[in-house]
C-alpha positions in Angstrom: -45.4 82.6 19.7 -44.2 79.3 20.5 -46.8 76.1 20.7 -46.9 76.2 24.6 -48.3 72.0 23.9 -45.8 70.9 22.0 -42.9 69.5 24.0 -46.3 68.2 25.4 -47.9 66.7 23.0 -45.0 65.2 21.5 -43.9 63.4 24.7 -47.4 61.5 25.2 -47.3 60.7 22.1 -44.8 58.5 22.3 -47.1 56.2 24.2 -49.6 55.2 22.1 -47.6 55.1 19.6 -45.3 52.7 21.3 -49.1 50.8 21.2 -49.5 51.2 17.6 -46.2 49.8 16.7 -46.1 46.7 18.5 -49.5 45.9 18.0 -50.4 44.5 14.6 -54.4 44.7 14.6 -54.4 48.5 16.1 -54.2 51.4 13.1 -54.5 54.2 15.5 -54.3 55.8 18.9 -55.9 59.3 19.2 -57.5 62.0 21.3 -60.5 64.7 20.3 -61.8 67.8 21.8 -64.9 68.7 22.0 -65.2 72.4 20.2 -68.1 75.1 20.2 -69.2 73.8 16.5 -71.9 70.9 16.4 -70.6 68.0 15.5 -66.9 68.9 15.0 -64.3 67.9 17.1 -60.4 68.5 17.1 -57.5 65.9 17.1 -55.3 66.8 20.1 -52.9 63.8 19.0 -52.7 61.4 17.1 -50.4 57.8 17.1 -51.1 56.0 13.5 -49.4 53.1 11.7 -51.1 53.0 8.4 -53.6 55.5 8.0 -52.4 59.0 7.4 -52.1 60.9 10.7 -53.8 64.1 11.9 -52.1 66.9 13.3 -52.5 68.5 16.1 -55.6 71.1 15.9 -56.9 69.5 12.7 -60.7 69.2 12.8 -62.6 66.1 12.1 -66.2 66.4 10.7 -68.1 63.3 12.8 -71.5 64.3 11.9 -71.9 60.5 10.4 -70.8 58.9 13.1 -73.1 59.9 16.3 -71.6 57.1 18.3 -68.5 59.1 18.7 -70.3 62.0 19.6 -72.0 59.5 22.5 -68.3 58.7 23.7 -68.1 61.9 25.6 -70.8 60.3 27.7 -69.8 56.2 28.1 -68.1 54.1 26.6 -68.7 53.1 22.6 -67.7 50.2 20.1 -68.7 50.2 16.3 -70.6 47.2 15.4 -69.1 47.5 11.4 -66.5 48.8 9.5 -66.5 52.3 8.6 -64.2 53.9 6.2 -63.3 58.0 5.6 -60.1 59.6 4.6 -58.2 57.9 7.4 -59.4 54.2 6.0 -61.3 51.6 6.7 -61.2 50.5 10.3 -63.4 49.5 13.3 -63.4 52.0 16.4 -64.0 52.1 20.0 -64.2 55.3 22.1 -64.2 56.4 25.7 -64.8 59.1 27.5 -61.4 60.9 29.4 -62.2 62.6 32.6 -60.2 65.2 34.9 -59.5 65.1 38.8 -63.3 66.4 39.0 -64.6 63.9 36.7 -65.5 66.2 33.7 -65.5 64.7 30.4 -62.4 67.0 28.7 -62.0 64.7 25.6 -62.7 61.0 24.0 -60.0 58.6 23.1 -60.4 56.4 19.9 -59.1 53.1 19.1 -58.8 52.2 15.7 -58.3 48.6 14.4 -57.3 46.8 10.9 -60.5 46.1 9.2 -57.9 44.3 7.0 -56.3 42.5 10.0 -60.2 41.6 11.1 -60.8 40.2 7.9 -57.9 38.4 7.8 -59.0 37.2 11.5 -62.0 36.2 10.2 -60.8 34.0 7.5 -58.8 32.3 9.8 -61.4 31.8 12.2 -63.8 30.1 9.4 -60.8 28.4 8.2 -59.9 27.1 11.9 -63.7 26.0 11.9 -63.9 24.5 8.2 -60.5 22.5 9.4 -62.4 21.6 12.6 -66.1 21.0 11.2 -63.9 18.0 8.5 -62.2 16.5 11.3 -65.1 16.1 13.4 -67.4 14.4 10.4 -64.6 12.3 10.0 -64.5 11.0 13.9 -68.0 11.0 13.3 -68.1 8.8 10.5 -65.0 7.2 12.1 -67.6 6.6 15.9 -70.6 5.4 13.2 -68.4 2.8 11.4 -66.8 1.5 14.3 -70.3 1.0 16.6 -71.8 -0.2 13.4 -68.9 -2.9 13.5 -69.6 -3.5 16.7 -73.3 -3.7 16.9 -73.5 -5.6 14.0 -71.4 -8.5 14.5 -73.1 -9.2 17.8 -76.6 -8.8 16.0 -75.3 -10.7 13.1 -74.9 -13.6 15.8 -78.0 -13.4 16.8 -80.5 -13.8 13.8 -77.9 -16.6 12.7 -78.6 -18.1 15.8 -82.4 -17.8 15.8 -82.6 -19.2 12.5 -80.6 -22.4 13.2 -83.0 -23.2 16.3 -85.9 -22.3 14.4 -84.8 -24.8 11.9 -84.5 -27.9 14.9 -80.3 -27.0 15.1 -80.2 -26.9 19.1 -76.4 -27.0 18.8 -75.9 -23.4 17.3 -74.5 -21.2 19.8 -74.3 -17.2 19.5 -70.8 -17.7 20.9 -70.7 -13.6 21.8 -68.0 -12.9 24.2 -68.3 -8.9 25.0 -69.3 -7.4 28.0 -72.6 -5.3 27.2 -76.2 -6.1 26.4 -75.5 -8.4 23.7 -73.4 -10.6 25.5 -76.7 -11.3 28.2 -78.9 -11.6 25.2 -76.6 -14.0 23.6 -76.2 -16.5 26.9 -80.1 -16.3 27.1 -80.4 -17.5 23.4 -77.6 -20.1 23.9 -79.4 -21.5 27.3 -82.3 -21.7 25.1 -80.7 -23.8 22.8 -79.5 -26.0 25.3 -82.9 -26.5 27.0 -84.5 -27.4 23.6 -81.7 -30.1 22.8 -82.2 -31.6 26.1 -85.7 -32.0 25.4 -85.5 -33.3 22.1 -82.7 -35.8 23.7 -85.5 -36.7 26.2 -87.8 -37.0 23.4 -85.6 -39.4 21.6 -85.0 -41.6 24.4 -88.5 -41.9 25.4 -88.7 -43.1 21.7 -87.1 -46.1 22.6 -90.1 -47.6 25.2 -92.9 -45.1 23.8 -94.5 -45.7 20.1 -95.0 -43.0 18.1 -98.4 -44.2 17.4 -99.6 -44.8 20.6 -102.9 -42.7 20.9 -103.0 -39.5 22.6 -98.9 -39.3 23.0 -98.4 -36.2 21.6 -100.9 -34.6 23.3 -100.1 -36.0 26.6 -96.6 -34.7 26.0 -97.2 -31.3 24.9 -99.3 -30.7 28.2 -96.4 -32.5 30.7 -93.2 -32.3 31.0 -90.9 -35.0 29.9 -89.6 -35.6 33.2 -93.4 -36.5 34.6 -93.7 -38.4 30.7 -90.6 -40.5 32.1 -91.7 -41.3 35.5 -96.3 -41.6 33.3 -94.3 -44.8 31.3 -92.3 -45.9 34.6 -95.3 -46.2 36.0 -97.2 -48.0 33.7 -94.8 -50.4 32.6 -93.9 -51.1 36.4 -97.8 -52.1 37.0 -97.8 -53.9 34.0 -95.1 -56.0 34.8 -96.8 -56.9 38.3 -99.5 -58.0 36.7 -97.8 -60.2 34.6 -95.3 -61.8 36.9 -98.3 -62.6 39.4 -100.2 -64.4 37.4 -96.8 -66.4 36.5 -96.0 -65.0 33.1 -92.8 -64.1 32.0 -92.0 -60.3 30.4 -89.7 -61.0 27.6 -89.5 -57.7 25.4 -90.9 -54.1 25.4 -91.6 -52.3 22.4 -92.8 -48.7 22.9 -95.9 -49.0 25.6 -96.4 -52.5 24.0 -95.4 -55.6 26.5 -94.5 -59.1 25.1 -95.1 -61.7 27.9 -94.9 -65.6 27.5 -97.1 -67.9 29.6 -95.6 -71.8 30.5 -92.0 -70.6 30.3 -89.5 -70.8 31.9 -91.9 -72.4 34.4 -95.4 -74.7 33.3 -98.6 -74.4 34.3 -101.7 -76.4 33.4 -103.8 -73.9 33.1 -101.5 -71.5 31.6 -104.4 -70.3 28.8 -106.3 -69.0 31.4 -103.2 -67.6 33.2 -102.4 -65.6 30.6 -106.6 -64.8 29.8 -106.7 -63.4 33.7 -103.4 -61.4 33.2 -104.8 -59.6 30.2 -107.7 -58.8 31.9 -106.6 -57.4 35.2 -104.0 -55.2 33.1 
C-alpha cells in the first residue's frame, strides 16, 4: 500500500529545508512524534545540511536528553553542545499544536556547534582587537593629560621657587582656560605685589637708614604706604622746627637731618638758635 504521507511529507519538506540551505549556522530542521514507548520519539521529517538525515518513521532514543522530552510542554534551548550520531550541535525545541491546541509533535532546531565556535572566536577576536585599541586610547588620554597637566604644573613650582628665592619678576605665563590658568594669574599677582613692595622698600632706602632702631619692626607691623606718609611726617615736623628757629635744612640722610645755623642768614645768637632747635625736635 502506498505511503498515504508521502506526496505530503515531501512537499513540507521543502520548507525547512529551503531554511537549512540558505542559512549557514542551522544543521537541521525536523519534526518528532510522540509514540507509546517512554522516551522514544519518531522523526516525521527531517531538512539537514551536514548531519546525516533521518527518514521518515525512524525512531530516535532521547532518553539523555530530558529537555526534548520537556518541549512537548514549552518551549526548550540547550545551554551546551551535545553530540550523537547526527553530530555535534546545539538545539532548541517547541512544542506544535493543532486547531484545539494539543501538543501533536515538537520541532527541533539544530545549529553548527562548528559555526558557534567559529562565532565565538570571532567574537573574542572582535574583543581582543577592541580591548588593544582601547589601552592604546587609554595610554593615548594618559599621555596627552599628562602633557597637559604637567606643563602647567611644571610652571608653577618654577614659579614658586623663583619668588621664594626674592625673583618677583618670574611670571607663570600659563595661557589655557582651566584651573591652572586661575592659579597661575594668582601666583603672577603675587609676584607683582611682592616687587612693588620691595620697590617701596628700596625707595624708602633712600630717606630711611637701615640702622635706624626699631625700622624693621615698625615695617613689618605697617604697611609701606603708612611707613611713607610715618617719614613724611616726621621729616615735615622736623623741618618746622628748624626753619623757625632760623636754621637752614641742607641735606637728609635716611631719618638723619643736616641743618646749618647763621647761613644764608646771621644771627647773634645763632649757638643757642641751633641749642633750642635741637631741643624742641
Amino acid at each position: 500500500m502506498p505511503d498515504q504521507g508521502a506526496a505530503w511529507r515531501e512537499r513540507w519538506q521543502e520548507k525547512p529545508l529551503t531554511i537549512v540551505r540558505s542559512e549557514p549556522d542551522i544543521d537541521s530542521i525536523y519534526i518528532l512524534l510522540a509514540t507509546d514507548q517512554p522516551a522514544k520519539l519518531r522523526f516525521l521529517l527531517d531538512a539537514s545540511k551536514v548531519s546525516r538525515g533521518a527518514t521518515p518513521g525512524e525512531l530516535y532514543d532521547a532518553s539523555e536528553y530530558p529537555f526534548m522530552l520537556r518541549a512537548f510542554t514549552q518551549v526548550q534551548v540547550e545551554d551546551r553542545v551535545y553530540a550523537d550520531d547526527f553530530g555535534a550541535t546545539q538545539s532548541g525545541y517547541a512544542p506544535l499544536r493543532t486547531s484545539s491546541d494539543e501538543v501533536a509533535s515538537i520541532i527541533g532546531v539544530d545549529v553548527l556547534a562548528v559555526r558557534r565556535d567559529e562565532t565565538r572566536a570571532q567574537v573574542l577576536r572582535f574583543y581582543f582587537v577592541l580591548f588593544g585599541f582601547s589601552a592604546l586610547a587609554i595610554l593615548a588620554v594618559a599621555a596627552l593629560v599628562r602633557h597637559l597637566v604637567r606643563r602647567p604644573i611644571s610652571r608653577v613650582l618654577i614659579a614658586a621657587d623663583d619668588i621664594s628665592a626674592g625673583r618677583y619678576e618670574t611670571r607663570t605665563a600659563i595661557l589655557s582656560r582651566d584651573e591652572f590658568c586661575l592659579l597661575g594669574h594668582r601666583i603672577d599677582t603675587m609676584a607683582g605685589q611682592l616687587a612693588e613692595r620691595e620697590r617701596i622698600r628700596a625707595t624708602l632706602g633712600l630717606y630711611v637708614s637701615s640702622d635706624r632702631a626699631q625700622y624693621t619692626r615698625i615695617s613689618e607691623c605697617v604697611t609701606p604706604a603708612e611707613i611713607v606718609t610715618l617719614i613724611n611726617e616726621y621729616l615735615g615736623a622736623m623741618t618746622e622746627v628748624i626753619e623757625a628757629h632760623g636754621g637752614c635744612v641742607l641735606d637728609l640722610n635716611g631719618d638723619g637731618i643736616m641743618a646749618v645755623f647763621g647761613a644764608p642768614i646771621t644771627h647773634p645768637d645763632n649757638a643757642e638758635r641751633s641749642l633750642r632747635s635741637a631741643l624742641r625736635m
